[in-house]
Backbone and ligand atoms as CSV (ligand in chain L), in Angstrom:
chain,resi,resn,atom,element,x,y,z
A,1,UNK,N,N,0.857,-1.193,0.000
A,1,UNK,CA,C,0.000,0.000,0.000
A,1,UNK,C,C,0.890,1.239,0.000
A,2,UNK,N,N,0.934,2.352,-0.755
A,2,UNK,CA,C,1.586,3.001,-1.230
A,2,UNK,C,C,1.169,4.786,-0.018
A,3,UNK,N,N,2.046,5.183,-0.139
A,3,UNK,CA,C,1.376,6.316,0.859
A,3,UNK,C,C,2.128,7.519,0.339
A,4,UNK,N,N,1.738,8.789,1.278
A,4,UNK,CA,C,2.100,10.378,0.814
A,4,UNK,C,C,2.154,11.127,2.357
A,5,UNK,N,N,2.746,12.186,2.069
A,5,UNK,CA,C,3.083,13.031,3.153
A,5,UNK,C,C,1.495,13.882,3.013
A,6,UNK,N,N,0.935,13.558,3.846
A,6,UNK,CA,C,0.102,14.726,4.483
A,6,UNK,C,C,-1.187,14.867,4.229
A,7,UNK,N,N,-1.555,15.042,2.918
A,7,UNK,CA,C,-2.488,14.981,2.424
A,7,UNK,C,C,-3.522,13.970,0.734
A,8,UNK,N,N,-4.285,13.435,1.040
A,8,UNK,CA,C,-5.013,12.725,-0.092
A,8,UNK,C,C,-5.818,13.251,-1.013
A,9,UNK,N,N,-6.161,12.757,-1.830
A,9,UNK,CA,C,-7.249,12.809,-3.103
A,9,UNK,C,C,-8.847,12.052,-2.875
A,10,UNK,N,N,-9.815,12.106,-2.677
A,10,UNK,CA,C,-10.877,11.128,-3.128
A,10,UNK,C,C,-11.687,11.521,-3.506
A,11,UNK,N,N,-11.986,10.815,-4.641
A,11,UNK,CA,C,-13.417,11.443,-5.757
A,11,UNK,C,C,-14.163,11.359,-5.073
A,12,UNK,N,N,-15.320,12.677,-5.570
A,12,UNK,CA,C,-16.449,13.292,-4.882
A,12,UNK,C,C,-17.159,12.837,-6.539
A,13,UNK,N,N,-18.975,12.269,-6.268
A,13,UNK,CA,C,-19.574,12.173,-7.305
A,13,UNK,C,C,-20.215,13.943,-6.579
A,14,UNK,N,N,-21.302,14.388,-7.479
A,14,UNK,CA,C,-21.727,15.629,-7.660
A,14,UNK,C,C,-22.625,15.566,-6.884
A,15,UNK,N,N,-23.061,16.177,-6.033
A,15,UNK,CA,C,-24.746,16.058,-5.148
A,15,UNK,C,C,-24.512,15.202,-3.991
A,16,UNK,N,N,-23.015,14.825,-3.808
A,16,UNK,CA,C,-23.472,13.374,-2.942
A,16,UNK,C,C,-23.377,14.039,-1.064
A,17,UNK,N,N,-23.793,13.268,-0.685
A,17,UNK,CA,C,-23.608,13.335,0.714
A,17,UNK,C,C,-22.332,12.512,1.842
A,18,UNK,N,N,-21.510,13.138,2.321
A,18,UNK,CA,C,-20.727,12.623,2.555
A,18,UNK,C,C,-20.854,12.241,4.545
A,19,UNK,N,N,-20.809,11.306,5.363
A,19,UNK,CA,C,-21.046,11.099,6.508
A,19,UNK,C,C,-19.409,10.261,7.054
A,20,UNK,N,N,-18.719,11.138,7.598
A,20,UNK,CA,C,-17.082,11.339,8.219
A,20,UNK,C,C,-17.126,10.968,9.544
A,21,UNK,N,N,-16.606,10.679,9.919
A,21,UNK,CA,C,-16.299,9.831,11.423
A,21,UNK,C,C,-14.380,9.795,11.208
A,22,UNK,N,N,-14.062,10.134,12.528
A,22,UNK,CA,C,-12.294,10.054,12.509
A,22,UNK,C,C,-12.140,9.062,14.068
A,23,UNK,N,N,-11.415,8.157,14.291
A,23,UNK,CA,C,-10.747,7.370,15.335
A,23,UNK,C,C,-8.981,8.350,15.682
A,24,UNK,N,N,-9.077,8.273,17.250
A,24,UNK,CA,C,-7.222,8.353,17.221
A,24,UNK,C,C,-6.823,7.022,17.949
A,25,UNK,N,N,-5.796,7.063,17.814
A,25,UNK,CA,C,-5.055,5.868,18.245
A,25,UNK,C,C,-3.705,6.365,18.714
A,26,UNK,N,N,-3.443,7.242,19.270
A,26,UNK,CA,C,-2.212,7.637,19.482
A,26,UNK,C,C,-1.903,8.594,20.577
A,27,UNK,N,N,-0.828,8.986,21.284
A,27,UNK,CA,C,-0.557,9.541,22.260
A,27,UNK,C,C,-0.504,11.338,22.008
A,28,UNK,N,N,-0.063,11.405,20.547
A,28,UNK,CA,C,0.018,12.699,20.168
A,28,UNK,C,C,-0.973,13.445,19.573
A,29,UNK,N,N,-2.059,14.382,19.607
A,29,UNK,CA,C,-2.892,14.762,19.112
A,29,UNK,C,C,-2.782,15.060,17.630
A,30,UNK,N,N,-4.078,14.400,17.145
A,30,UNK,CA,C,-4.477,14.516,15.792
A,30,UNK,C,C,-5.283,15.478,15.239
A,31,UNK,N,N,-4.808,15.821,14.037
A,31,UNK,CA,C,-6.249,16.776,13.140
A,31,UNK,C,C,-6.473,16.109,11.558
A,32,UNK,N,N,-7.877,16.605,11.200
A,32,UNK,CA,C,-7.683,15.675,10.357
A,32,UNK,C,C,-8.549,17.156,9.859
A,33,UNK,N,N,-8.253,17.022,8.282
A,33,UNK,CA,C,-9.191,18.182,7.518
A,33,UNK,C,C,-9.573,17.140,6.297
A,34,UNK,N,N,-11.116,17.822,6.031
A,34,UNK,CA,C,-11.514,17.351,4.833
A,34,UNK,C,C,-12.337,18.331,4.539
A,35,UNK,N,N,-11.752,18.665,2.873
A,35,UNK,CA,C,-12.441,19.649,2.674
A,35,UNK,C,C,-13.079,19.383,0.809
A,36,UNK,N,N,-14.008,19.607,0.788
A,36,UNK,CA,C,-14.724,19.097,-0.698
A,36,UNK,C,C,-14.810,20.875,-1.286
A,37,UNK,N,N,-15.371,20.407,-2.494
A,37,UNK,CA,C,-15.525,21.933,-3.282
A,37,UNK,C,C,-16.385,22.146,-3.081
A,38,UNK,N,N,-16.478,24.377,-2.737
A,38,UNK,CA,C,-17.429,24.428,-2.459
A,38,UNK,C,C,-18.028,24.741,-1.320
A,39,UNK,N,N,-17.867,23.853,-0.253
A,39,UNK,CA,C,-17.750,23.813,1.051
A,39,UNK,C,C,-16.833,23.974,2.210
A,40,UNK,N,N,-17.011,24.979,3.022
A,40,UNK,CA,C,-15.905,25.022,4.350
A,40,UNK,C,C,-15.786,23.889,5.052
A,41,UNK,N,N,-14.050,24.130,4.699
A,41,UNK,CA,C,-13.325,22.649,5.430
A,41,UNK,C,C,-13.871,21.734,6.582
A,42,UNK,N,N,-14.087,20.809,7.271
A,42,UNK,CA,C,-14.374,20.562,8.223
A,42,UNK,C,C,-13.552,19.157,9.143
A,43,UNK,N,N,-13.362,19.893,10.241
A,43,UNK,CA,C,-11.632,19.742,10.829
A,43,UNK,C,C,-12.232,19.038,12.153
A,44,UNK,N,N,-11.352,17.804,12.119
A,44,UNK,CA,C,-11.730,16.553,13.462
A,44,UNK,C,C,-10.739,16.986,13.993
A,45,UNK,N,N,-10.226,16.884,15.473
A,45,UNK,CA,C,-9.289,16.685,16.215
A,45,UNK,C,C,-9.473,15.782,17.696
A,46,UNK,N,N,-8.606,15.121,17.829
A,46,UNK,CA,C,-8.520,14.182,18.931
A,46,UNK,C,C,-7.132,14.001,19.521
A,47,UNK,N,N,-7.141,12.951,20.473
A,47,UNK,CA,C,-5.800,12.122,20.486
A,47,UNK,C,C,-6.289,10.884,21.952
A,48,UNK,N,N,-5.542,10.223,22.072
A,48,UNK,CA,C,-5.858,8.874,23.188
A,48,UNK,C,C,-5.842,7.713,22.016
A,49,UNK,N,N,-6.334,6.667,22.991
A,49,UNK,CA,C,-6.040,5.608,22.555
A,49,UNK,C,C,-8.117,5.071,21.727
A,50,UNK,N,N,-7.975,4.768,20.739
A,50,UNK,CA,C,-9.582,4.305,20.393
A,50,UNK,C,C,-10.619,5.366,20.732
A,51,UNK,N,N,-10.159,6.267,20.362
A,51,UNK,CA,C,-11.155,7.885,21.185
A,51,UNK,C,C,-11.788,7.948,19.755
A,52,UNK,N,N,-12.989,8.921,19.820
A,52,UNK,CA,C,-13.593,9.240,18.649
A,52,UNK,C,C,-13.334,10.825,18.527
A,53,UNK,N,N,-12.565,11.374,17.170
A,53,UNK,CA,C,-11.905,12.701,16.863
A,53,UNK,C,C,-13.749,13.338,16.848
A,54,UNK,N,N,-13.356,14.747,17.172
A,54,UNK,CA,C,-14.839,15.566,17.132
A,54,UNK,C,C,-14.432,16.937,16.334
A,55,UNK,N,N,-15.345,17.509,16.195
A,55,UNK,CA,C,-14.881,18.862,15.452
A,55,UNK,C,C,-15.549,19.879,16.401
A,56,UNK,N,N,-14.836,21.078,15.767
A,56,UNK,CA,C,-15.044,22.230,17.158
A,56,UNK,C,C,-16.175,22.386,17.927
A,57,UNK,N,N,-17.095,21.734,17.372
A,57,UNK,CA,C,-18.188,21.905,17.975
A,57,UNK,C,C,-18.571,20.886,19.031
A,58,UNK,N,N,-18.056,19.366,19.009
A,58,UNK,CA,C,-17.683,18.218,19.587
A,58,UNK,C,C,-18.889,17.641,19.167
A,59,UNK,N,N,-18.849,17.638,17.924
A,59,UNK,CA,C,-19.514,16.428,17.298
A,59,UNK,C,C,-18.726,15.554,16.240
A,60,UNK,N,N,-18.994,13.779,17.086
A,60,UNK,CA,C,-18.099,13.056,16.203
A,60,UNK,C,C,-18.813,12.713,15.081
A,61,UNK,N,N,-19.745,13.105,14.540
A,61,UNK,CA,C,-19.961,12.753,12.705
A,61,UNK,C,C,-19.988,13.886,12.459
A,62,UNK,N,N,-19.663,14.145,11.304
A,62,UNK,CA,C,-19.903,15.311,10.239
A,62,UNK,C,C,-21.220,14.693,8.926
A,63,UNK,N,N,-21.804,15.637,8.721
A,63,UNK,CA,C,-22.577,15.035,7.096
A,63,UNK,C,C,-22.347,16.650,6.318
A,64,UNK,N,N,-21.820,16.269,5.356
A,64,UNK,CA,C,-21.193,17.340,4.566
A,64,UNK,C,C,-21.567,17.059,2.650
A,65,UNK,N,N,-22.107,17.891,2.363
A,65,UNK,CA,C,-22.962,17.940,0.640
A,65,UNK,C,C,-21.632,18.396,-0.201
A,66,UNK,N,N,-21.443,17.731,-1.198
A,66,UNK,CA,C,-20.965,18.042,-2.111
A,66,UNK,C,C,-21.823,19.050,-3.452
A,67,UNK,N,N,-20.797,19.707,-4.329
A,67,UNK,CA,C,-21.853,20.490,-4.886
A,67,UNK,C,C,-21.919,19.759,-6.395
A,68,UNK,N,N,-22.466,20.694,-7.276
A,68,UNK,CA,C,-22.981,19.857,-8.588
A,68,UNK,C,C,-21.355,19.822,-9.486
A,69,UNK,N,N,-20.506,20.213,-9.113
A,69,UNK,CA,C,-19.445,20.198,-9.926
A,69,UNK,C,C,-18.208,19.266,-8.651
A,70,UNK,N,N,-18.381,19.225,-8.039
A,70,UNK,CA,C,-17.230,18.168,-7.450
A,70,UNK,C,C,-16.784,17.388,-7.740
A,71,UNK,N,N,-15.598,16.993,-8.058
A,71,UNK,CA,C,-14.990,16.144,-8.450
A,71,UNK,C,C,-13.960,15.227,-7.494
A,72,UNK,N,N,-13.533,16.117,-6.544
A,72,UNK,CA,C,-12.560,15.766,-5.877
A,72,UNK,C,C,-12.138,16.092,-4.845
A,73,UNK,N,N,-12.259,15.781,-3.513
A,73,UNK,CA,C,-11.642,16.607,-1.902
A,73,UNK,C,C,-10.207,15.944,-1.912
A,74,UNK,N,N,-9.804,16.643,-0.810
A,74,UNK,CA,C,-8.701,16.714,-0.021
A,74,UNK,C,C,-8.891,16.321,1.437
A,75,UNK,N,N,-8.081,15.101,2.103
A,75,UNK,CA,C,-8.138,14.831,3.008
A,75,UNK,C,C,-6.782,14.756,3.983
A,76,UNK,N,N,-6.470,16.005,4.759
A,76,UNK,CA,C,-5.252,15.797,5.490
A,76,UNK,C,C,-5.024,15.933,6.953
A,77,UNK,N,N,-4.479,15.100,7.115
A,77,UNK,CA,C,-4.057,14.561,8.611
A,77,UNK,C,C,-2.880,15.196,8.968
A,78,UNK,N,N,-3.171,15.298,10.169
A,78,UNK,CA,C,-1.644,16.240,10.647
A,78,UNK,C,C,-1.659,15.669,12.262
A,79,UNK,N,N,-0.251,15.573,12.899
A,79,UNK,CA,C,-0.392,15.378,14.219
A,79,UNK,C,C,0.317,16.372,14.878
A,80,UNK,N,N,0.420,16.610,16.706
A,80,UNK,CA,C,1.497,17.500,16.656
A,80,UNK,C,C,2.378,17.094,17.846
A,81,UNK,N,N,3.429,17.424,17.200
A,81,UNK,CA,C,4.954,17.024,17.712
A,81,UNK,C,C,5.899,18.022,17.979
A,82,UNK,N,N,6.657,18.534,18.881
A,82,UNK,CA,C,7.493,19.252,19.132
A,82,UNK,C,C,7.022,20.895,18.692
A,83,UNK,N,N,5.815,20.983,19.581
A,83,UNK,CA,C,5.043,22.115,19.651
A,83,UNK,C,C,4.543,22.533,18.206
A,84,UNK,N,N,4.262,21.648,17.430
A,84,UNK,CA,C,3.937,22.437,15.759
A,84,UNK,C,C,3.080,21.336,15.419
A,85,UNK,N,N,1.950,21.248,14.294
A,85,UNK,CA,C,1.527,20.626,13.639
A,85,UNK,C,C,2.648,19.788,12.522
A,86,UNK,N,N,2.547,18.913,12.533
A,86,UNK,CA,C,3.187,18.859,11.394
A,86,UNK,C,C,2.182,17.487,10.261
A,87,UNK,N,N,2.587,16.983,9.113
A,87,UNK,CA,C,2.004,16.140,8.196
A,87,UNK,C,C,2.449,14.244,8.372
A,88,UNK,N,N,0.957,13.674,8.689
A,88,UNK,CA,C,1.160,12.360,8.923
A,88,UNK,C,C,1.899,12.031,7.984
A,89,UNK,N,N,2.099,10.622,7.966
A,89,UNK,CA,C,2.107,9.467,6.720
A,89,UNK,C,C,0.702,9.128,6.513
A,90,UNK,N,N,0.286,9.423,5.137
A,90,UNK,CA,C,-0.933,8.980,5.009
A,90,UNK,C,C,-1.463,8.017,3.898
A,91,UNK,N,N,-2.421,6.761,4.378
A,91,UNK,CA,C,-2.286,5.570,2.772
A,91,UNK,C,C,-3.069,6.142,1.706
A,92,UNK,N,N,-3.341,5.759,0.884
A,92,UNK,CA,C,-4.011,5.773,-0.421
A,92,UNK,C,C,-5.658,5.142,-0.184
A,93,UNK,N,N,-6.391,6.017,0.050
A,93,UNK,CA,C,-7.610,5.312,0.541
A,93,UNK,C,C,-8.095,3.849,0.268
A,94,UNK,N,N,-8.628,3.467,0.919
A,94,UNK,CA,C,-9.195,1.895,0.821
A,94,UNK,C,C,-10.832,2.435,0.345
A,95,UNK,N,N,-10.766,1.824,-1.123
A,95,UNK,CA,C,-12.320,2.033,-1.110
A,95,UNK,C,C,-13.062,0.746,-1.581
A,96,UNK,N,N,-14.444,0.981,-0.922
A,96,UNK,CA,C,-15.526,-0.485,-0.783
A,96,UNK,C,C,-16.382,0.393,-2.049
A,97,UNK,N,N,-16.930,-0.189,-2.444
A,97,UNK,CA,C,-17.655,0.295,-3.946
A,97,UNK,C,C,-19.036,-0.764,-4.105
A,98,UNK,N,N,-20.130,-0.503,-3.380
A,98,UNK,CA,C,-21.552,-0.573,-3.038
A,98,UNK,C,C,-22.422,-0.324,-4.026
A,99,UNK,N,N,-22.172,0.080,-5.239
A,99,UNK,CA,C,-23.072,0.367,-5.840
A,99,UNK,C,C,-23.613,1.716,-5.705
A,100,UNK,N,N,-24.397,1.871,-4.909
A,100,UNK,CA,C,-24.920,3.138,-4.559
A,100,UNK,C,C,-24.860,4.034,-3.473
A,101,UNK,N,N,-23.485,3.541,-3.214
A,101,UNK,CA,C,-22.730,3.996,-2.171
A,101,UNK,C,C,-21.139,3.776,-1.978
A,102,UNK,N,N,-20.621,4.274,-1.514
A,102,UNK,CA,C,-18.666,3.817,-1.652
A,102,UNK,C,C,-18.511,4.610,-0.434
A,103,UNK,N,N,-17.554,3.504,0.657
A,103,UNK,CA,C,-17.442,3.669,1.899
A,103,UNK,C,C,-15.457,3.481,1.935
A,104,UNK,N,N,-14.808,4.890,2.044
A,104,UNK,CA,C,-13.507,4.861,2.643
A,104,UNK,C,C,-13.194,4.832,3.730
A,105,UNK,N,N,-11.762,4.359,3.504
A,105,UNK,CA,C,-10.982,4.276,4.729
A,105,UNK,C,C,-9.497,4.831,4.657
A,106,UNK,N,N,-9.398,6.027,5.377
A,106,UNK,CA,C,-7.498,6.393,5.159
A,106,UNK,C,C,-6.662,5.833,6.755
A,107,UNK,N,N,-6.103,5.659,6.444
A,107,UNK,CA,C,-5.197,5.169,7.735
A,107,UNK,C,C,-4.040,6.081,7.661
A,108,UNK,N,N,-3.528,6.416,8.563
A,108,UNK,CA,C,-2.024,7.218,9.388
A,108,UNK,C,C,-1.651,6.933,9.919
A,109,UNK,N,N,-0.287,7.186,9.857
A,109,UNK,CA,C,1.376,6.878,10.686
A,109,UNK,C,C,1.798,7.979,11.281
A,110,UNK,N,N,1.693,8.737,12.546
A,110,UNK,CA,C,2.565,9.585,13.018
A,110,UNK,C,C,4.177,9.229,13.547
A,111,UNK,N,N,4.228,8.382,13.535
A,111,UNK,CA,C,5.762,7.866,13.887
A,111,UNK,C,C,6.273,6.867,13.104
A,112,UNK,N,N,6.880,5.812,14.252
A,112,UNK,CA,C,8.247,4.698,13.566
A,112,UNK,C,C,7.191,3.448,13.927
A,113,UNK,N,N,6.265,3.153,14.525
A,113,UNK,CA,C,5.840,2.060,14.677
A,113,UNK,C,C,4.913,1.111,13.791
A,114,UNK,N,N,4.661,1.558,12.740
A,114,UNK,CA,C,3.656,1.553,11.603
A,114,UNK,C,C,2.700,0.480,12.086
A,115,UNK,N,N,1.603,1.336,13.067
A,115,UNK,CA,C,0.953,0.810,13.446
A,115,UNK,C,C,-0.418,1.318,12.112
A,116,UNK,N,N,0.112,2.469,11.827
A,116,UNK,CA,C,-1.056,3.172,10.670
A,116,UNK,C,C,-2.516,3.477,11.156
A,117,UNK,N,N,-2.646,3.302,12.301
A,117,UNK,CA,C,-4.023,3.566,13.215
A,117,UNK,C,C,-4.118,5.152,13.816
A,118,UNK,N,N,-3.006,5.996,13.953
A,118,UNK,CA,C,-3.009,7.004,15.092
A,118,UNK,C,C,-4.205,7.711,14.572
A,119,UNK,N,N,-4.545,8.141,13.231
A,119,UNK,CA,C,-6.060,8.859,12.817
A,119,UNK,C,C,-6.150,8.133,11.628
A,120,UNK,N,N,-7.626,7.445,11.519
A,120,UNK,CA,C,-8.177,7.131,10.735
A,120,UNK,C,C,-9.381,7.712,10.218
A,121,UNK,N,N,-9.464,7.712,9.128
A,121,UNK,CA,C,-11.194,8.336,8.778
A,121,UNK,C,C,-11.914,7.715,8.093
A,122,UNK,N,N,-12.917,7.426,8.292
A,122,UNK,CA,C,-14.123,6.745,7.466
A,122,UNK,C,C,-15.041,7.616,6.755
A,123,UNK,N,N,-15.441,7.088,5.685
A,123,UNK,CA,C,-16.668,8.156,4.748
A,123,UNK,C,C,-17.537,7.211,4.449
A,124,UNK,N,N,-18.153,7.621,4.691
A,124,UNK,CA,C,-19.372,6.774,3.781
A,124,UNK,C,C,-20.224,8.052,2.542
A,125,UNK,N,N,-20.022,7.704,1.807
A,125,UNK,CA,C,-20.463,8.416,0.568
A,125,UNK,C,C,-21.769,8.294,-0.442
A,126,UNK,N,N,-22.720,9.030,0.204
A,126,UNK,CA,C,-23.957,8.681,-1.471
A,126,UNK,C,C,-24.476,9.643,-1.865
L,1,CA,CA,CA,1.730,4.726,14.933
């Protein structure tokens, strides 16, 4: 499984509805941004062990609309280390393809242990 510094790609169909959930797994606090076209970003943060990431408002789902021209968000994870944010290791999404629905999964590495769990995010997409 092939990975990137920081930030991902995943196709957005046009109109769809997107429902985000983030996990941490790690000692160092996580953020996670996902941001589609169109729409203001919307930013999880957490950290602990199996915790559920929330966004400023401390809600752990997001449901977020894509617009009629979307093609494509951005999904980036960041943890922070030595007083700064800095950019996970992040995989190449895992996608399930439902038919009338397609449900991801990104996994992250903030360190040496490649456990790939410290923030994960799930989408479920229709
Ligand atoms: Ca790790």
């Amino acid at each position: 499984m092939s990975s990137v510094i920081g930030t991902v790609y995943v196709p957005v169909e046009p109109n769809n509805t997107w429902q985000i959930n983030c996990i941490s797994n790690a000692s160092y606090p996580q953020r996670v941004t996902v941001t589609l076209p169109g729409a203001p970003p919307t930013v999880f943060s957490g950290q602990g062990e199996n915790r559920q990431m929330t966004t400023s408002s401390g809600s752990m789902c997001s449901m977020v609309q894509s617009n009629s021209c979307s093609r494509s968000a951005t999904i980036l994870i960041e943890n922070f280390q030595g007083g700064r944010w800095v950019p996970s290791k992040v995989m190449q999404p895992i996608v399930t393809d439902m038919g009338m629905a397609k449900f991801y999964i990104i996994k992250s590495e903030d360190g040496s242990d490649d456990d790939w769990n410290d923030a994960t995010v799930y989408i479920y997409s229709r």
